[in-house]
C-alpha positions in Angstrom: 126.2 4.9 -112.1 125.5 8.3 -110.4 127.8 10.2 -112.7 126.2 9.4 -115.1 123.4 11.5 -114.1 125.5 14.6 -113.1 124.5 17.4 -114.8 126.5 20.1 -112.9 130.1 17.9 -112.8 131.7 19.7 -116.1 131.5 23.0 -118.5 131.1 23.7 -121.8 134.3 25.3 -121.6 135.5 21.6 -120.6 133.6 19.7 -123.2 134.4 22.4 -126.1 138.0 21.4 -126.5 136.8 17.8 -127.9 133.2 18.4 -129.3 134.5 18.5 -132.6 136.9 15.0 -132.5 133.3 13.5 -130.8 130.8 14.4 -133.1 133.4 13.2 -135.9 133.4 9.7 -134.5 129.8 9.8 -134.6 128.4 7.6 -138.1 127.0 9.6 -140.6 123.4 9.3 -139.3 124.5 10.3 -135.8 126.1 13.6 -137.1 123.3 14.6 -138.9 121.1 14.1 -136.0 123.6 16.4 -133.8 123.6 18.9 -136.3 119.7 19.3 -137.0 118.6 18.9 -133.9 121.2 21.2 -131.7 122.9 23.6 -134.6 119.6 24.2 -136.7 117.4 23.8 -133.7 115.2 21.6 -136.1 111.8 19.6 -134.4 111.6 15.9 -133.9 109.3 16.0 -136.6 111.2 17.5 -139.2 114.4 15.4 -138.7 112.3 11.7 -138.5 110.7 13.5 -142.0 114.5 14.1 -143.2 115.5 10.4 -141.9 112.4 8.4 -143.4 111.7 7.8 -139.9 108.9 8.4 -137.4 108.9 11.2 -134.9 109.3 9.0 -131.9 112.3 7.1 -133.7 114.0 10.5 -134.8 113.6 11.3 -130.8 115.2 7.8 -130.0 118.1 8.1 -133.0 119.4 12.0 -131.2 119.0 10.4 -127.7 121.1 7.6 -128.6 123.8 10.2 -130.5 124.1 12.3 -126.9 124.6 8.7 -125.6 127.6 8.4 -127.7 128.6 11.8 -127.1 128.4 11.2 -123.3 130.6 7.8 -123.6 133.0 9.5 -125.8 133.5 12.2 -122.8 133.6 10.1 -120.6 136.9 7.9 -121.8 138.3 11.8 -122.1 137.4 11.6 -118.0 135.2 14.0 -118.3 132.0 12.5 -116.2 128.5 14.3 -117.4 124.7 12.6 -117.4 123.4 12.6 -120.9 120.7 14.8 -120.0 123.1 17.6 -118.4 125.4 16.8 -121.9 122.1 17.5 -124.3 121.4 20.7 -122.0 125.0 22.2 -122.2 125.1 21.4 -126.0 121.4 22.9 -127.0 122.8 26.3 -124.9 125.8 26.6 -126.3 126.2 24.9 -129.5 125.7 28.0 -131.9 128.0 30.1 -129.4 131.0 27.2 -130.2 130.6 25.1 -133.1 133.1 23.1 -134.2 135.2 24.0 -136.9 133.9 20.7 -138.8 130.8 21.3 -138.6 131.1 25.2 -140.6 129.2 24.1 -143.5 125.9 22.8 -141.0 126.4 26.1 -139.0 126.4 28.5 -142.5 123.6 26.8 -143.6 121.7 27.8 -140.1 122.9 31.1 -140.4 121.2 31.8 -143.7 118.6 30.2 -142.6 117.6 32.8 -139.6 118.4 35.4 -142.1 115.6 34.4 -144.2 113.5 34.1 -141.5 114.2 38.1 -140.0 114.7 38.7 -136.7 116.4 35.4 -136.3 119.6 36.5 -138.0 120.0 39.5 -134.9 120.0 36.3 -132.2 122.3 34.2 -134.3 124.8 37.6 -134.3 124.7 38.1 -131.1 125.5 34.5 -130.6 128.5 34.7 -132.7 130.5 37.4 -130.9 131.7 34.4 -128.6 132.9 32.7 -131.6 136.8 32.2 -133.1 137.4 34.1 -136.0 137.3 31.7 -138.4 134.0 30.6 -137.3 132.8 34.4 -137.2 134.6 34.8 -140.9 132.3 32.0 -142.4 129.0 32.5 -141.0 129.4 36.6 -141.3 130.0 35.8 -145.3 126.9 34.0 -145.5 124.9 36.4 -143.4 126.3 39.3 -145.8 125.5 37.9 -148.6 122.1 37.0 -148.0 121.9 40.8 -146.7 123.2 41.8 -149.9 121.6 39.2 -152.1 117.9 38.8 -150.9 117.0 36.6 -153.9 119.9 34.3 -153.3 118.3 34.1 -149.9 114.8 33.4 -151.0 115.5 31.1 -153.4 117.6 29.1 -151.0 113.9 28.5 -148.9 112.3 27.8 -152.4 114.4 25.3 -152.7 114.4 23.8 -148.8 111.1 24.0 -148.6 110.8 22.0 -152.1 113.2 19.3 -151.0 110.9 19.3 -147.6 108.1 18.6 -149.7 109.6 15.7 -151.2 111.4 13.8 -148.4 107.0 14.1 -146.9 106.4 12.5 -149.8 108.7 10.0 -150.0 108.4 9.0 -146.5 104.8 8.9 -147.2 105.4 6.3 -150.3 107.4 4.3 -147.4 105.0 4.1 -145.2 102.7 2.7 -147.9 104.9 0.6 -149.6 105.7 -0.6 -145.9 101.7 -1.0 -145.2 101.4 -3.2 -148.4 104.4 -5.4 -147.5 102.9 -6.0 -144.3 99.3 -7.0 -146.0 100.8 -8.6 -148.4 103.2 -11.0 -145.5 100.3 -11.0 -143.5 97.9 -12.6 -146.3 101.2 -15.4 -146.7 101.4 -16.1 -142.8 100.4 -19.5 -141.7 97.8 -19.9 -139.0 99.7 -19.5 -136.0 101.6 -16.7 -137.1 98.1 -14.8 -137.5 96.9 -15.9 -133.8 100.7 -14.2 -132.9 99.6 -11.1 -134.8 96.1 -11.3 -132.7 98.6 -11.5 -129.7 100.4 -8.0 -130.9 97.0 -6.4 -130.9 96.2 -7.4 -127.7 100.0 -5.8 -127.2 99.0 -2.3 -128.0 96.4 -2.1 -126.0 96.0 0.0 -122.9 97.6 -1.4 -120.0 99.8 -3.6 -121.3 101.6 -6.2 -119.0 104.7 -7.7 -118.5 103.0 -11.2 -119.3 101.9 -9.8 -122.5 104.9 -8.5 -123.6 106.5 -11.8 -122.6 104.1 -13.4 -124.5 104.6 -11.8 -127.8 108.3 -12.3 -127.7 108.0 -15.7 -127.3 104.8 -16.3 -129.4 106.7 -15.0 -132.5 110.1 -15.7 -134.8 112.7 -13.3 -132.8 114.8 -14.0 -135.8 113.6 -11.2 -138.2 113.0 -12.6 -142.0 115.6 -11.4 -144.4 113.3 -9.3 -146.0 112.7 -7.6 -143.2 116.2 -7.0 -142.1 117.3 -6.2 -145.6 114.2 -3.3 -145.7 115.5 -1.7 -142.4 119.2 -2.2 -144.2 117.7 0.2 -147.1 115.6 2.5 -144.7 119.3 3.1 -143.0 121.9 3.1 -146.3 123.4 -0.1 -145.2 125.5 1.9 -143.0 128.0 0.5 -139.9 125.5 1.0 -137.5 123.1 -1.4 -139.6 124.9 -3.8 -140.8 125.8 -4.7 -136.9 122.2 -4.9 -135.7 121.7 -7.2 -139.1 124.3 -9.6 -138.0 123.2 -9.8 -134.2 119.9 -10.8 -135.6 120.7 -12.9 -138.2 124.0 -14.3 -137.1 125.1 -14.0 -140.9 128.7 -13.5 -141.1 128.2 -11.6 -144.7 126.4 -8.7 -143.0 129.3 -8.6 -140.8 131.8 -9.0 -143.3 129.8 -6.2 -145.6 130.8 -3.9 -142.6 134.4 -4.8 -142.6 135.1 -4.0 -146.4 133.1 -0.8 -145.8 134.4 0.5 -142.9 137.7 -1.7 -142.0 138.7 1.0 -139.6 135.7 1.6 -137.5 136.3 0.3 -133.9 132.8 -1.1 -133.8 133.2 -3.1 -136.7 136.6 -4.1 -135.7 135.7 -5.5 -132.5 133.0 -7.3 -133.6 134.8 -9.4 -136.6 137.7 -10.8 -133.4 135.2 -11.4 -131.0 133.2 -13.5 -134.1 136.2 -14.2 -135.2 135.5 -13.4 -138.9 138.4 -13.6 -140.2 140.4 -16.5 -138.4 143.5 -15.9 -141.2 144.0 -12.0 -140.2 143.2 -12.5 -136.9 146.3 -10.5 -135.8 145.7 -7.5 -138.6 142.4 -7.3 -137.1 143.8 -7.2 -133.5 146.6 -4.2 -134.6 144.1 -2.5 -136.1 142.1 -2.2 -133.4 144.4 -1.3 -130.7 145.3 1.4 -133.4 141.7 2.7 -133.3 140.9 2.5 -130.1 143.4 3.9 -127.7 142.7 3.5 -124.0 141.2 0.4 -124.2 141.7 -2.9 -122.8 140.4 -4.8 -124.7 142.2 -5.1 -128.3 145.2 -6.0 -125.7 143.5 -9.2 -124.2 142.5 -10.0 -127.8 146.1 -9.9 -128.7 147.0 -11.6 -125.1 144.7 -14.7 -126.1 146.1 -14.5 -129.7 149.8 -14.9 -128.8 148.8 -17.5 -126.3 147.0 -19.5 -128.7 149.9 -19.4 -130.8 152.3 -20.5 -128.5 154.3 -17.1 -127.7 153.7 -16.5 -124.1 156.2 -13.4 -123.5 154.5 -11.3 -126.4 151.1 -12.6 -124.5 152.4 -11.2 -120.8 153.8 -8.2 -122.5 150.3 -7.3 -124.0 148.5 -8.5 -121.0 150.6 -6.2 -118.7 149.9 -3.1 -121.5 146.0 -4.2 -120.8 146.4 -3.2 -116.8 147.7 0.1 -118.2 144.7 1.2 -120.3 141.8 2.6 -118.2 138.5 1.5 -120.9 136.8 -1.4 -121.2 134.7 -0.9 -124.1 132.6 -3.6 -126.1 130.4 -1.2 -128.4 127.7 -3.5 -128.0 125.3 -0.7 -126.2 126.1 1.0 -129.3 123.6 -1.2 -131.8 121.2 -1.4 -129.3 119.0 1.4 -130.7 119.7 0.1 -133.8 118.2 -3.2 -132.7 115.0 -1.8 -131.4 114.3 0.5 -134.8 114.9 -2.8 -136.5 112.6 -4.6 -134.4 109.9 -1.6 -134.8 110.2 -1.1 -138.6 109.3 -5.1 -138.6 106.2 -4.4 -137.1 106.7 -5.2 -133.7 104.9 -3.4 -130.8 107.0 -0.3 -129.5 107.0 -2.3 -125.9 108.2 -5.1 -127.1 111.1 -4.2 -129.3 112.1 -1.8 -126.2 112.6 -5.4 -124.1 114.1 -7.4 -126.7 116.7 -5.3 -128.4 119.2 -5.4 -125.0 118.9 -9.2 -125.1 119.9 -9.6 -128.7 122.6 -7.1 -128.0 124.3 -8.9 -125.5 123.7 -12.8 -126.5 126.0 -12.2 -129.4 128.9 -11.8 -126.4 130.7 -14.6 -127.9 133.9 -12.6 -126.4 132.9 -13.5 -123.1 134.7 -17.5 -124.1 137.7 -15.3 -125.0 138.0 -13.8 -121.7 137.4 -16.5 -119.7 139.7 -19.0 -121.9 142.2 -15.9 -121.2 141.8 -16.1 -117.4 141.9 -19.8 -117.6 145.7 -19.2 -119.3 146.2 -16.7 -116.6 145.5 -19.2 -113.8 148.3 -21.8 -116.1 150.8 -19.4 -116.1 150.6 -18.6 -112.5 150.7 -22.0 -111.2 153.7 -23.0 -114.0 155.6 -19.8 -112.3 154.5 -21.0 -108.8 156.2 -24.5 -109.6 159.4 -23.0 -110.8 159.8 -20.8 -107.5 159.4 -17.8 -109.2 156.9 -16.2 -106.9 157.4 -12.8 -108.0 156.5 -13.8 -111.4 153.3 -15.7 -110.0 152.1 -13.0 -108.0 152.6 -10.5 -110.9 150.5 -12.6 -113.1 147.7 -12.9 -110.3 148.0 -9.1 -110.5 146.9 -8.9 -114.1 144.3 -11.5 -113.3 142.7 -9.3 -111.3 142.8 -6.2 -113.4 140.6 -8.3 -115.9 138.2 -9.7 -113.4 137.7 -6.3 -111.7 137.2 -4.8 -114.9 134.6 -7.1 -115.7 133.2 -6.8 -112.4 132.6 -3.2 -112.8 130.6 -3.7 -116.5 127.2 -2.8 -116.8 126.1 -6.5 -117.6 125.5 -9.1 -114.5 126.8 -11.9 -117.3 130.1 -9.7 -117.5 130.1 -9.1 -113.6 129.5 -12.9 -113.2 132.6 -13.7 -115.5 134.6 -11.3 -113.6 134.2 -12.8 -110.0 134.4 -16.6 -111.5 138.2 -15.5 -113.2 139.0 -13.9 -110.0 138.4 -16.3 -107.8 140.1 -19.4 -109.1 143.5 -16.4 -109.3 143.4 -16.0 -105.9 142.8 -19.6 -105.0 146.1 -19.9 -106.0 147.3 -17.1 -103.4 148.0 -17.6 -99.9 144.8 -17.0 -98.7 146.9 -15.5 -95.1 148.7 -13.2 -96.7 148.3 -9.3 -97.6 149.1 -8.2 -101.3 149.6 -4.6 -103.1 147.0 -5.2 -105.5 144.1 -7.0 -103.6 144.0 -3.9 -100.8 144.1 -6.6 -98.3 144.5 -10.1 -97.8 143.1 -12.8 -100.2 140.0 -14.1 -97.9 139.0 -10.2 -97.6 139.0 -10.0 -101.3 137.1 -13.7 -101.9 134.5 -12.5 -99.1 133.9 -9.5 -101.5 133.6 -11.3 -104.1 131.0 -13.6 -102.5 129.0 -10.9 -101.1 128.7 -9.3 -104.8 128.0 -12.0 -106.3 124.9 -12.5 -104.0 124.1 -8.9 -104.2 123.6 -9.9 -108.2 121.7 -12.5 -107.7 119.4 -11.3 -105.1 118.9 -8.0 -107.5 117.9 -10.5 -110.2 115.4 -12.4 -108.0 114.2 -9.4 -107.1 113.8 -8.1 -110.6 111.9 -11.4 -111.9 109.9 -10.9 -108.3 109.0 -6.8 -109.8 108.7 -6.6 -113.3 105.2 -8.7 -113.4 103.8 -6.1 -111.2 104.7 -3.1 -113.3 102.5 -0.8 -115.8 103.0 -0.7 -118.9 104.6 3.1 -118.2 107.5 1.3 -115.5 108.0 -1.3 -117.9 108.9 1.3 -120.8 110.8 3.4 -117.7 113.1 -0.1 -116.8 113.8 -1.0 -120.5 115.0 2.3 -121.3 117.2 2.6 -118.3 118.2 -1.1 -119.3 119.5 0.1 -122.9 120.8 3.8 -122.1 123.0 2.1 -118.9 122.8 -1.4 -118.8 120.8 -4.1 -117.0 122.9 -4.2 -114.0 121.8 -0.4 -113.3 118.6 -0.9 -114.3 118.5 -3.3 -111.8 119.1 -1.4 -109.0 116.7 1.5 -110.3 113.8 -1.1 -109.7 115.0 -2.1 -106.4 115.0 1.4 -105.5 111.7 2.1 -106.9 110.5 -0.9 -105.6 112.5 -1.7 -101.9 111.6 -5.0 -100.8 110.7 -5.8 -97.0 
């Protein structure tokens, strides 16, 4: 967890190379975020105006875009804090843009030509450019030199289209403010003592107890029309439809997301772990090992596919494949932010949707019954290798075993961690607990020790957590949450233990 807030460990000359493939995997949303916030160096304010959006969420939506710039770096093994990440982009994205992003940079360009003296800076930031980059922004910059009235009408017509995203965020807001009367008028009695609740919410000093309070005072199963209004507010894109379907648990959003975007890792990891399509189960499966190279994952899916069907070579073969790919990647931190806008444009106090979106994230883990049924055949196959005398073969599948397990031991979730030392342990209780092997670093009662003293190191840090949280301000709280979604609860965990060391 401390590399994550390196800010010194890498270059931009290191990250340069694959900005471009990054910000392309970014959804549309995300892109345009990069763009207006580091390549037109464009306010808070005027991209939450360009997004329908408050100023606050437009921070949170370019905050969670570095996030997923950071993690796309970092399965490239390049190791940089999202903060160090933002601050090497904002200095030297105009210096390097990517070659997909010409259009965005062009329309800079002109844009500090308009405004004077800003077209000098942006030159001297382009010497450092490639040609081709230096070819398209020096057209632009010449022909707004040459063609003044080209130039001025271009910021006619910005600052016209300006004018009527204010106004049609504006007509949001009110059309949003009359929904909410309007619900609010058609709410039965307790739901208007819960509402009295949500005052009391965003009041000054706001406590833990509160916020607990107004979770569980109100229906943490947003009404369709309020999912379908954040689905509109967002284009009904991938990012979206996934927070829908985690709050809902309707398969159609989900299946909305597959027709749109079949090839979207995301998207295809969430339809196997839901299992969505139980007839194309293995298309799903191919096409996400296609899409996400590197990680495990798609391979246990397969694993637990070919062992469900019977076909337990093709299972080992995919299962050894998993030990070879170094990323264990879910995507569920990825709708997280999502989940909390959703949560906000319902009408819920900031604090609280902060604390509940990471919960709805990860209690739609259904994968978690995957893995451990896939440890479970593990465990089978070692013991019907064991029984045959084939040792070799036993202790090679107790190998795998424990890839899994220690790659769930390492995730940022104490439900993941918790799986991981449960799988592992009934593998090695199958191992002579005497004896020294290649892959445990030592002998099998070292490695169950370890795995006992982690497993109270988790739940002491959970104790201690449900000992802190009630104590905190309403400024910690916000702190802990946030920490919670950018890097998962188990590191949030620890943050409070540090903040907070117990005698």
């Amino acid at each position: 967890m401390a590399e994550l807030h390196q800010t010194d460990s890498c270059s931009w000359e290191e990250i340069a190379p694959l900005f471009d493939e990054a910000v392309q995997q970014l959804d549309k949303i995300d892109q345009d975020a990069v763009i207006w916030r580091f390549f037109q160096g464009r306010s808070f304010r005027e991209i939450g105006v360009a997004l329908a959006v408050s100023e606050d969420a437009a921070q949170k939506r370019v905050s969670r875009a570095v996030e997923r710039l950071r993690e796309l770096f970092a399965r490239r093994g390049i190791s940089i804090g999202a903060g160090g990440l933002a601050a090497i982009v904002s200095t030297n994205a105009i210096q390097a843009a990517p070659a997909g992003l010409a259009a965005s940079i062009s329309t800079a360009a002109l844009a500090a030509t308009a405004g004077g003296t800003g077209a000098t800076l942006s030159l001297l930031k382009l010497i450092t450019m490639t040609k081709l980059q230096a070819a398209i922004i020096g057209a632009v910059v010449v022909g707004a030199v040459v063609t003044p009235l080209m130039v001025q009408h271009e910021a006619k017509l910005r600052q016209e289209n300006e004018s009527l995203r204010q106004q049609l965020a504006q007509i949001k807001m009110a059309n949003a403010g009359l929904t909410n009367q309007v619900a609010s008028a058609l709410r039965p009695r307790a739901s208007r003592a819960a509402s009295s609740s949500a005052t009391n919410l965003t009041a000054a000093g706001t406590s833990f107890q509160q916020v607990e309070d107004f979770i569980t005072s109100h229906n943490r199963q947003l009404s369709r029309e309020q999912i379908e209004a954040y689905l509109r507010q967002n284009h009904r894109n991938v990012e979206s439809l996934l927070a829908a379907f985690q709050v809902s648990r309707d398969a159609a959003y989900l299946r909305e997301a597959a027709t749109n975007s079949p090839k979207d890792p995301a998207v295809q990891f969430a339809v196997l772990a839901n299992n969505i399509f139980p007839d194309e189960q293995r298309k799903w499966i191919d096409a996400f090992k296609a899409s996400s190279p590197g990680n495990a994952l798609p391979w246990y899916f397969s694993a637990m596919d070919y062992f469900k069907s019977n076909q337990p070579d093709q299972a080992i073969e995919d299962l050894t494949q998993a030990t070879r790919e170094q990323i264990y990647g879910d995507y569920g931190a990825q709708t997280v932010q999502a989940l909390e806008e959703m949560y906000d444009s319902a009408g819920w106090p900031a604090l609280a949707a902060k604390a509940w979106a990471p919960g709805t994230a990860n209690s739609s883990a259904s994968y978690f019954e995957v893995l451990k049924s896939l440890g479970s055949e593990i465990v089978q196959t070692q013991l019907q290798y064991a029984s045959q005398g084939d040792t070799d073969s036993a202790v090679s599948m107790a190998s795998m075993g424990v890839v899994l397990a220690n790659q769930l031991r390492q995730a940022s979730s104490p439900i993941d961690q918790l799986v991981g030392i449960a799988n592992e342990n009934k593998i090695l209780a199958q191992l002579d607990s005497a004896q020294n092997y290649d892959f445990l670093n030592g002998s099998v009662s070292d490695a169950q020790a370890g795995l006992a003293q982690q497993k109270t190191g988790i739940q002491q840090a959970m104790e201690i957590r449900d000992q802190v949280r009630p104590t905190l301000d309403e400024s910690e709280l916000s702190d802990y949450w946030e920490r919670e979604k950018m890097y998962g609860e188990m590191y949030a965990m620890q943050w409070l233990q540090s903040k907070h060391p117990q005698p």
